[in-house]
N, C-alpha and C positions, 0 to 999 in steps of 0.2 A: 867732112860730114855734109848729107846734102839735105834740103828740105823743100816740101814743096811751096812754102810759103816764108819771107823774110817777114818779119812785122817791124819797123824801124819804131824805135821811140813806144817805153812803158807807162807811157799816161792814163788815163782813165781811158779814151778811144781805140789805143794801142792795145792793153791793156782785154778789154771786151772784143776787138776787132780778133785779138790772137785766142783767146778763148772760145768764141762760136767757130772758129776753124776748126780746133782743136777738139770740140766736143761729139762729132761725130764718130770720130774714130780713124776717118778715111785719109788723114791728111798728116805732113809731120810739120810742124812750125816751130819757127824760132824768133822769140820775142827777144830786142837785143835794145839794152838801151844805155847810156853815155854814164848813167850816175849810180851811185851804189842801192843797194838795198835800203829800205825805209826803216830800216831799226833803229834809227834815230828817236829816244824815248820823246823829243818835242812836238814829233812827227803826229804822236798819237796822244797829243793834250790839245785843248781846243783854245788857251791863249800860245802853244807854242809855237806860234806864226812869228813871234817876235823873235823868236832863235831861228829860225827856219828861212827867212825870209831875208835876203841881205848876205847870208852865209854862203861859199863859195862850195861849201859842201854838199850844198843843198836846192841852193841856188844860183842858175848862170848868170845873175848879177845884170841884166841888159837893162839900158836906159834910152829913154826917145829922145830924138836929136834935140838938142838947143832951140825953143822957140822965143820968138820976140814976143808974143802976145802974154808971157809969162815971166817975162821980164830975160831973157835970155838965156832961161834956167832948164834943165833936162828933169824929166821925172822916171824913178825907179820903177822897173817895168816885171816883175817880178816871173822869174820862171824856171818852172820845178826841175832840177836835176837829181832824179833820185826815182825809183819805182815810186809810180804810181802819178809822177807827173806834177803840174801845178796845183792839181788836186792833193796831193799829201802838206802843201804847203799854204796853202788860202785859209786855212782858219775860219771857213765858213762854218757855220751852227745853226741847228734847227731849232728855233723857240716856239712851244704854243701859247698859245694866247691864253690870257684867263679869262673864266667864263663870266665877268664883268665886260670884256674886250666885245664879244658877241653880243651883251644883253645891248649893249650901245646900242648898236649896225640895227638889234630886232626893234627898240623904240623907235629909232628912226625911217624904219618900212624898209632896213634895206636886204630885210631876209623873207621877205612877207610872199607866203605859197612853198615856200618848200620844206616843213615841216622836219621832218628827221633827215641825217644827215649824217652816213657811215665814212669817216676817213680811213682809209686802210695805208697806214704805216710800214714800213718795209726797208729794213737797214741789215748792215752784219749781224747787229745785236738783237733783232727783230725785236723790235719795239711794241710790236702788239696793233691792235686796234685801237681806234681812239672812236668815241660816241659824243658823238656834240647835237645837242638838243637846240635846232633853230626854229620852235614854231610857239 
């Protein structure tokens, strides 16, 4: 099979970089990457970093060499083997603030002149808009 584009490694970058390829029509790509599909159900809970992370299934396990400044100790370097990259495995999460969180920032002057304020939200789930009132 031939293609005009290899795309090495399904992370987030790999991931977007094989898809604008892919989207015009013009091109054949083949995204190829080392670790299985993401159907892993921890994959898609937002404490399941703790099954994800450390797993050989999931994760290639790499650690940074031995430092002395840390007492001679290696730290777990954590990285994604699996569509979608380190990104399906970081357990990062989006919190908003409560609007106590802003009334702060506004007493303190540190919102002071810019009045209204539209965040525009944008995920899988489309999340919506969100209207946060800073004046």
């Amino acid at each position: 099979m031939e293609f005009d584009y290899v795309v090495v490694g399904a992370g987030s970058a790999g991931c977007a970089v094989a898809s604008r390829l892919s989207q015009c029509g013009n091109y054949s790509v083949a995204l190829v990457e080392a670790g299985p599909p993401d159907n892993n159900p921890w994959i898609h809970v937002p404490v399941g970093y703790f099954s994800t992370m450390g797993n050989p299934k999931s994760d290639w396990r790499y650690e940074t060499q031995p430092d002395t400044g840390i007492a001679g100790r290696s730290i777990p370097w954590p990285r994604g083997r699996v569509m979608g990259g380190s990104s399906s495995i970081n357990g990062l999460l989006y919190v908003r603030g409560q609007p106590q969180d802003f009334d702060i920032g506004l007493n303190l002057g540190a919102w002071v002149g810019l009045g209204m304020k539209f965040c525009h939200i944008s995920s899988v789930q489309k999340i919506g808009t969100v209207l946060m009132k800073l004046d």
